[in-house]
Structures are given as C-alpha cells and as structure tokens.
Backbone as ProteinMPNN parsed JSONL, in Angstrom:
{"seq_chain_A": "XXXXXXXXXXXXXXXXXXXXXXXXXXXXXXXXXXXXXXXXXXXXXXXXXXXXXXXXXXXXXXXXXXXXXXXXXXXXXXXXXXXXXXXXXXXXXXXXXXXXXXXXXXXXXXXXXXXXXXXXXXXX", "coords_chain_A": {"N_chain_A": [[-3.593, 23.684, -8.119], [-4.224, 20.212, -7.601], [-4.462, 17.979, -5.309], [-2.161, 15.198, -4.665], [-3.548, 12.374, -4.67], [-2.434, 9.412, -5.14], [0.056, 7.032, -6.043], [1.976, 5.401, -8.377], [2.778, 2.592, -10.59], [2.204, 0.529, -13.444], [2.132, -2.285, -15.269], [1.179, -3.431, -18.815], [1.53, -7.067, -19.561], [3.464, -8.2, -22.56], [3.204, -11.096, -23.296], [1.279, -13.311, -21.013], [2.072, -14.274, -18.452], [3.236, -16.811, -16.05], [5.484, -18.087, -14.141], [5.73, -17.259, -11.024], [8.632, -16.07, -9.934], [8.906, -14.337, -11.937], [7.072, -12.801, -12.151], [7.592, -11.956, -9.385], [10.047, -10.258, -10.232], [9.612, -8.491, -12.277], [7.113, -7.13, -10.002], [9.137, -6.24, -8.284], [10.475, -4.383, -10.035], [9.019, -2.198, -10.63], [8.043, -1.005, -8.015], [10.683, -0.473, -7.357], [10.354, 1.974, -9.532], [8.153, 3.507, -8.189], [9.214, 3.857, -5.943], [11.452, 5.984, -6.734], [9.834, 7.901, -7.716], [8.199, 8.555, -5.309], [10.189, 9.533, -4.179], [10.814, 11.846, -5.355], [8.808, 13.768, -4.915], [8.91, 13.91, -2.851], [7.451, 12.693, -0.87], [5.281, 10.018, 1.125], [3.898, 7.097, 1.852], [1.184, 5.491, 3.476], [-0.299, 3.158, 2.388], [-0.239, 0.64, 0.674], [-0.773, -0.779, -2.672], [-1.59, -3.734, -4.654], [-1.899, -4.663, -7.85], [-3.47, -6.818, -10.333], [-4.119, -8.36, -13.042], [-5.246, -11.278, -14.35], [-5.022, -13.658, -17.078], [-7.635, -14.363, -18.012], [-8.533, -11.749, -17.75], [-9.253, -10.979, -15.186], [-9.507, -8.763, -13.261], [-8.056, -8.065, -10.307], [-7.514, -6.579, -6.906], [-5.518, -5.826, -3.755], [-4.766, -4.484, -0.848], [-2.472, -3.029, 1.744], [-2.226, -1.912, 4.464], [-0.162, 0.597, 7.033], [0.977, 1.912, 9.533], [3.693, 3.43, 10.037], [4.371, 4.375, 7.962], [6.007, 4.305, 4.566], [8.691, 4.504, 1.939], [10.347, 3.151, 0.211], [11.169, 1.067, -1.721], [12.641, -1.253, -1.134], [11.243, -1.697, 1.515], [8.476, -2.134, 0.15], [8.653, -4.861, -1.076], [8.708, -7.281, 0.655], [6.017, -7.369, 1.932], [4.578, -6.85, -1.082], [5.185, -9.394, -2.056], [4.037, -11.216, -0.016], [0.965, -10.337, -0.773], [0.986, -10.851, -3.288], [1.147, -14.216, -3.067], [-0.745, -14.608, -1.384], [-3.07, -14.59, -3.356], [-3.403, -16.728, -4.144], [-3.494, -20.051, -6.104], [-1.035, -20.751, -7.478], [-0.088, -21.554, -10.436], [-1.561, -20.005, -12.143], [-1.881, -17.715, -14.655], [-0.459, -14.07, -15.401], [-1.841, -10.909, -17.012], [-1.103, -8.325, -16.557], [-0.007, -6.417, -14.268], [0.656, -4.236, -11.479], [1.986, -1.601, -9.4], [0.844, 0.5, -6.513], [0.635, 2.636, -4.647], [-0.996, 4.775, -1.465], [-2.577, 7.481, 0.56], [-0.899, 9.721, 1.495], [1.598, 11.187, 2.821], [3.455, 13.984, 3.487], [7.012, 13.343, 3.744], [8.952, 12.144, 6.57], [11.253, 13.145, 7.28], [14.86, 13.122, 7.947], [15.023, 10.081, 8.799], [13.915, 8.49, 7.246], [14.823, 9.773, 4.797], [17.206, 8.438, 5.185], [16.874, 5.928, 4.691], [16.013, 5.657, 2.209], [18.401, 6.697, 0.76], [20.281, 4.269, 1.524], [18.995, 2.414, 0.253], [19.454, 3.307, -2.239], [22.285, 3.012, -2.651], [22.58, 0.023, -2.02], [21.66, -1.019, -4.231], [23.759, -1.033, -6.054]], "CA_chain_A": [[-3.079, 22.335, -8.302], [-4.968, 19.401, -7.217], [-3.269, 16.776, -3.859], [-1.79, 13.82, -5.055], [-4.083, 11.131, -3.758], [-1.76, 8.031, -5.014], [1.244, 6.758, -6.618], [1.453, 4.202, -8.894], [3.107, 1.933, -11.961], [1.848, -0.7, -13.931], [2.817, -3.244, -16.687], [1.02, -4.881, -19.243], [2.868, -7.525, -20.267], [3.365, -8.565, -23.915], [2.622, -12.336, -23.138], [1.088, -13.875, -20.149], [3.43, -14.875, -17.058], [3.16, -17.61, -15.075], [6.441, -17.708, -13.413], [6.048, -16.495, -10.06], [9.645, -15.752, -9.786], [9.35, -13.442, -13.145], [6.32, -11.803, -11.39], [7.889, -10.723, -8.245], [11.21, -9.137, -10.728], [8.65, -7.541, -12.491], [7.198, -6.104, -8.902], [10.628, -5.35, -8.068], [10.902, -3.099, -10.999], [7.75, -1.415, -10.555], [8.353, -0.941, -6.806], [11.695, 0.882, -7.714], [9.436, 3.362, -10.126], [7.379, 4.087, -7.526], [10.12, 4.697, -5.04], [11.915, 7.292, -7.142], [9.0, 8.877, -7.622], [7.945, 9.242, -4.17], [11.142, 10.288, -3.347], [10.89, 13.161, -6.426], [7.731, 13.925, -4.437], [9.006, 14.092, -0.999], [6.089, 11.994, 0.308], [5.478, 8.686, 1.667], [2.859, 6.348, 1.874], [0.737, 4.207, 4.497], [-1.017, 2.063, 1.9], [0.453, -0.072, -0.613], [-1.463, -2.055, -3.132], [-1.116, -4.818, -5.249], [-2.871, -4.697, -8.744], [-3.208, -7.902, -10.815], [-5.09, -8.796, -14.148], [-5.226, -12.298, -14.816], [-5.044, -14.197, -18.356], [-8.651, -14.381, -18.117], [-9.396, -10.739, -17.559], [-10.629, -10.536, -14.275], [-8.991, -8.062, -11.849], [-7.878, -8.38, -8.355], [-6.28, -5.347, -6.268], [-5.07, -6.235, -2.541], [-4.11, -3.338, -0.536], [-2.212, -3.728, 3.301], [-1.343, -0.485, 5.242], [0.936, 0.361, 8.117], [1.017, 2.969, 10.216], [4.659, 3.712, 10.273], [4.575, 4.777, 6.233], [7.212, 3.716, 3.857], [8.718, 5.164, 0.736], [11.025, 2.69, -0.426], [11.423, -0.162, -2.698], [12.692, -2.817, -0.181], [10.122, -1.696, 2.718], [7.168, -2.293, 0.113], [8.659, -5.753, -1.973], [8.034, -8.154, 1.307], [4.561, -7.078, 1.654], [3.603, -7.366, -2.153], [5.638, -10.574, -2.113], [2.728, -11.452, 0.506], [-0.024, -10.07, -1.1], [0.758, -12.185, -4.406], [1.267, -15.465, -2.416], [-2.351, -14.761, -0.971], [-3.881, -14.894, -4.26], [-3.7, -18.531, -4.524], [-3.234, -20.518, -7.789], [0.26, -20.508, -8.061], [0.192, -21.79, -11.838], [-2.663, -19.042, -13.129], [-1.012, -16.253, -15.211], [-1.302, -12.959, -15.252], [-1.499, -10.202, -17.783], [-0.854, -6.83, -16.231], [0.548, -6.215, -12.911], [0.449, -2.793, -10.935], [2.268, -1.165, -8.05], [0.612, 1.676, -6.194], [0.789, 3.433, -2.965], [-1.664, 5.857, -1.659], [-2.59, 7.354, 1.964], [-0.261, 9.958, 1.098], [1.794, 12.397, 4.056], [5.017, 14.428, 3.884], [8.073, 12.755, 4.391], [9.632, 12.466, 7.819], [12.893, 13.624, 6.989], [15.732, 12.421, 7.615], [15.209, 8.629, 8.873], [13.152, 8.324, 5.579], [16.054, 9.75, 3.763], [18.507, 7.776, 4.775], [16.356, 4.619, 4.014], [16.243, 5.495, 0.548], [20.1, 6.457, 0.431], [20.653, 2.692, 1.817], [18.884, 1.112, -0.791], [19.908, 3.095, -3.867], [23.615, 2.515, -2.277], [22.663, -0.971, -2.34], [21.714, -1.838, -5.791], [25.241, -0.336, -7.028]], "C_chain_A": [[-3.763, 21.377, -7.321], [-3.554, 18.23, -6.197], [-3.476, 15.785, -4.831], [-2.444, 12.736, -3.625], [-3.057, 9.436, -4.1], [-0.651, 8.126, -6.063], [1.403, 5.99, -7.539], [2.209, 4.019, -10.393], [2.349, 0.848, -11.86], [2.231, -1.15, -15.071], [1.704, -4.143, -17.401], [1.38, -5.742, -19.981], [2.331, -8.068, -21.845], [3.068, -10.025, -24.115], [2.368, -12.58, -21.889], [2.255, -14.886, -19.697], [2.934, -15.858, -16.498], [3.62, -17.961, -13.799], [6.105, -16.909, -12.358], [7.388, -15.688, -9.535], [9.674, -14.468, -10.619], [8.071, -12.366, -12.26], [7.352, -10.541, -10.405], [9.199, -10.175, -8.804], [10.532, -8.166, -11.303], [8.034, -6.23, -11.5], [8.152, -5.256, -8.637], [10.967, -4.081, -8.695], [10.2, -1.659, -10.64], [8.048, -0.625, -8.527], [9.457, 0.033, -6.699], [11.381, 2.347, -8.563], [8.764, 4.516, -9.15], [8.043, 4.847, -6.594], [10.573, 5.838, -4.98], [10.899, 8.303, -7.362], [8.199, 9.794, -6.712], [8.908, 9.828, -3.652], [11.334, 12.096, -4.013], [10.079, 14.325, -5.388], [8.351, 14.67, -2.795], [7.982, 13.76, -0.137], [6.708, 9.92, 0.394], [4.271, 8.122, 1.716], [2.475, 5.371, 2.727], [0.264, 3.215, 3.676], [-0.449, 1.589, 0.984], [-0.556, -1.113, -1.304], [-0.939, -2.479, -3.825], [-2.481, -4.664, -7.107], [-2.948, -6.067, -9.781], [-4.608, -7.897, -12.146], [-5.0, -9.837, -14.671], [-5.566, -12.413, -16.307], [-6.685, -14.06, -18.695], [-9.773, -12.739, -18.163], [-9.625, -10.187, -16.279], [-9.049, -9.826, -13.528], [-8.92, -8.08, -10.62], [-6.701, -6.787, -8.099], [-6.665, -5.731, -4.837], [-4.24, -4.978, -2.148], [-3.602, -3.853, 1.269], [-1.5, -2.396, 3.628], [-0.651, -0.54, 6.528], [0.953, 1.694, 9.117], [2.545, 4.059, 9.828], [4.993, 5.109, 8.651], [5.929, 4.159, 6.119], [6.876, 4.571, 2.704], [9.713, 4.135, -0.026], [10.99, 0.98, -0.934], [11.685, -1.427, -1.511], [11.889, -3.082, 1.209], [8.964, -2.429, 1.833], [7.882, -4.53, -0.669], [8.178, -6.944, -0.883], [6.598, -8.114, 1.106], [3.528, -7.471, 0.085], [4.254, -8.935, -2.585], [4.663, -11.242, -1.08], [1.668, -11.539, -0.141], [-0.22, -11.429, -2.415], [0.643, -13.548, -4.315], [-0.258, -15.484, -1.941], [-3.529, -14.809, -1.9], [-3.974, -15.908, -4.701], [-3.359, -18.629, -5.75], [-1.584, -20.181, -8.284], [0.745, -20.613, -9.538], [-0.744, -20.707, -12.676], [-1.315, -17.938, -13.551], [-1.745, -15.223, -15.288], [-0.88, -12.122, -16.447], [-0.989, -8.386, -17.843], [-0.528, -7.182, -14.454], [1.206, -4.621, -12.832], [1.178, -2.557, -9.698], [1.484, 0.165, -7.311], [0.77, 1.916, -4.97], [-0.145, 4.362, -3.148], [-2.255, 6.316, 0.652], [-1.412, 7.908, 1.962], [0.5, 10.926, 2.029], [3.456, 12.87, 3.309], [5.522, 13.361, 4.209], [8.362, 12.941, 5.676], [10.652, 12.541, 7.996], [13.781, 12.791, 7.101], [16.14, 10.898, 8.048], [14.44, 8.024, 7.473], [14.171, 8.053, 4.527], [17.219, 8.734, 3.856], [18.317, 6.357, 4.216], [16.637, 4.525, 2.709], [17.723, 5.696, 0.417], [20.605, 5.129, 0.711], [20.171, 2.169, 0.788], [19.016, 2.167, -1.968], [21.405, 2.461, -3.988], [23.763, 0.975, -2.598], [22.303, -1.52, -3.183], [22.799, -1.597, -6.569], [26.107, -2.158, -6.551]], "O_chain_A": [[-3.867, 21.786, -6.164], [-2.375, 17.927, -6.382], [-4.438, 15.525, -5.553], [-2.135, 12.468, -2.463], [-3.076, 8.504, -3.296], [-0.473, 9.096, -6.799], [0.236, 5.611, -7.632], [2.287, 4.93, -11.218], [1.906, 0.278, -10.863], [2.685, -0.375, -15.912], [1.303, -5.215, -16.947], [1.621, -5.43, -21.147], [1.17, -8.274, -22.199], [2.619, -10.264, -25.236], [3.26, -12.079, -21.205], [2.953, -15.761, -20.21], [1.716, -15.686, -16.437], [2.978, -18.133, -12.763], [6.139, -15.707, -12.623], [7.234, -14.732, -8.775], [10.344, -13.527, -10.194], [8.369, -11.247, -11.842], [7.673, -9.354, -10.467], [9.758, -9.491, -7.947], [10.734, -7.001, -10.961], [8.16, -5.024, -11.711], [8.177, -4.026, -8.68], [11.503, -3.078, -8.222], [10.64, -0.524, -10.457], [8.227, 0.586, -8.403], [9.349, 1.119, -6.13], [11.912, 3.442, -8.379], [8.769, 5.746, -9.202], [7.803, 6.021, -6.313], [10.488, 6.652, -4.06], [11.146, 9.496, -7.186], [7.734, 10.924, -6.862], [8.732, 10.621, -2.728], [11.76, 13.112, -3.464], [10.531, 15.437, -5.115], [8.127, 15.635, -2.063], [7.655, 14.26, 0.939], [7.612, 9.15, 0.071], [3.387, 8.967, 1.572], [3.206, 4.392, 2.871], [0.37, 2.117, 4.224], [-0.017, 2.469, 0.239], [-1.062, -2.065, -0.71], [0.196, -2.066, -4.061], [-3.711, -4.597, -7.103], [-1.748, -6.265, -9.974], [-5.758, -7.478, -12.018], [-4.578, -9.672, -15.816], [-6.245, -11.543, -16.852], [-6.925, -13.579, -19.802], [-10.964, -12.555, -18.412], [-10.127, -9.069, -16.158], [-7.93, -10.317, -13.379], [-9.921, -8.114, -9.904], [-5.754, -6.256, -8.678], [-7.844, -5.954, -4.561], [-3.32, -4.499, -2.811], [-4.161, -4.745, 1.907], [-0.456, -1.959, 3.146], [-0.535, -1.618, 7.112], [0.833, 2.585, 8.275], [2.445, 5.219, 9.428], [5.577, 6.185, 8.523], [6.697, 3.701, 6.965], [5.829, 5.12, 2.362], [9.833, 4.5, -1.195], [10.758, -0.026, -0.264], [10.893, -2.319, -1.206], [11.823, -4.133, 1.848], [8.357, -3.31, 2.441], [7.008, -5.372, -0.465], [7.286, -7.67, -1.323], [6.035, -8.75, 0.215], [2.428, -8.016, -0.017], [3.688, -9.555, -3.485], [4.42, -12.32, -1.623], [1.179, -12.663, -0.262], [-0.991, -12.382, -2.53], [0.138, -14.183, -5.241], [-0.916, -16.493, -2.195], [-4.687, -14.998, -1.529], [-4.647, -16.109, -5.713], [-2.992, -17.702, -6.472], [-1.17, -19.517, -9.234], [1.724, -19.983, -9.936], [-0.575, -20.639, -13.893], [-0.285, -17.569, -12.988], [-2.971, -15.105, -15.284], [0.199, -12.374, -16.983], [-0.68, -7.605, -18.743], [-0.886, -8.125, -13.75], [1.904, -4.009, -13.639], [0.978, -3.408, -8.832], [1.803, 1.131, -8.005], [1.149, 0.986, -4.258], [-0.41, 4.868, -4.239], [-2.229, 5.562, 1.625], [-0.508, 7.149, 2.312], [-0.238, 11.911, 2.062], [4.297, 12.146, 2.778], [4.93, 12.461, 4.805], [8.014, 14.048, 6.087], [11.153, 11.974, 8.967], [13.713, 11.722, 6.495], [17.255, 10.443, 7.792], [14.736, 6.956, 6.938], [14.445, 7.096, 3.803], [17.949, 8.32, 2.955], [19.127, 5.716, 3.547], [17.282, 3.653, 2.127], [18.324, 4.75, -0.092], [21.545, 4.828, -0.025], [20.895, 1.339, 0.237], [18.49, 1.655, -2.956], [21.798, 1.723, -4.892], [24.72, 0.55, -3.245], [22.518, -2.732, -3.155], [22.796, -1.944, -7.75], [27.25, -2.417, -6.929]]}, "name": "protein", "num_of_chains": 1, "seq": "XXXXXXXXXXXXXXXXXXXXXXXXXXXXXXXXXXXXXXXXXXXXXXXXXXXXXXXXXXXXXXXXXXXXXXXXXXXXXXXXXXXXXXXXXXXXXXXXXXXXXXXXXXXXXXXXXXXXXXXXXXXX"}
C-alpha cells in the first residue's frame, strides 16, 4: 500500500459564483470533508491549500503551512478565508473550488482529539 501524500475535496460548481460569502460556505463544507476524513485517517496536516478555477479557466492554488499541524475544520477555515481574500478581484467568479491538505504526520493524540470532539460538539 502506497503513503498518503495529501488530502483533499473539491467542487465544481453548476454555475459560476461570485458571492464571496457563498464561496467561503462552500469552503466551509469542503473543509468539514476533509476533516472527517483526516480524522478516519488518524493523520494531520502541516500544509493546507487553497484550489480555485476561475470563470475564465485559469487556475490558481495557494498553499500556507504551519508547523504546529492541524486536522480540523475550524483550525483550517481562517487561513483559507485568507488565502481567498489574497486573490484579489473580489467581483471575479469562480468555477470550481478545492480544499486540500498535505505534509502529512500521525496524529498527536489526544490534544488533536479533543480539538476535533470540540468542533463536531459544536456544530450540533
């Protein structure tokens, strides 16, 4: 069996977005995919990227790592709530949008875990 080098959802959407607001629920979603999945996993991740495909086609991916790692949904949504703000053009739309993580280690037990038990606790 081959190492899991990365993590990763993506969406492409059925009409072009504009809405920055609808973006980052979109992230949000995607961000929670990824979570449960790293948590399936029992890993964690230093790198988080950002994947984007504008109306026009063209691709952009923005990646920002950390030392500390993260595995969960509300550690990575600031950060790609960054990343998308740094792509300028607030009115351009986009047609696909991606979450991934990669830079991939074991978990560190149980301060990890309880992160993620806090935030599934808190979407109830």
């Amino acid at each position: 069996m081959r190492e899991r080098k990365s993590v990763g959802k993506e969406i492409t959407l059925e009409r072009d977005i504009a809405d920055r607001r609808q973006m980052e629920a979109i992230l949000a979603n995607l961000a929670e995919q990824v979570e449960h999945r790293l948590t399936d996993l029992e890993l964690e991740a230093r790198t988080l990227s950002l994947k984007v495909r504008w109306s026009d086609f063209q691709l952009i991916t923005r990646s920002v790592s950390r030392t500390q790692g993260f595995r969960s949904a509300q550690e990575m949504l600031p950060l790609l709530h960054t990343l998308l703000f740094q792509l300028g053009d607030q009115k351009r739309a986009v047609r696909l949008l991606g979450v991934f993580v990669s830079n991939l280690r074991i978990s560190r037990g149980e301060q990890t875990d309880s992160i993620t038990a806090l935030s599934l606790w808190n979407e109830h």
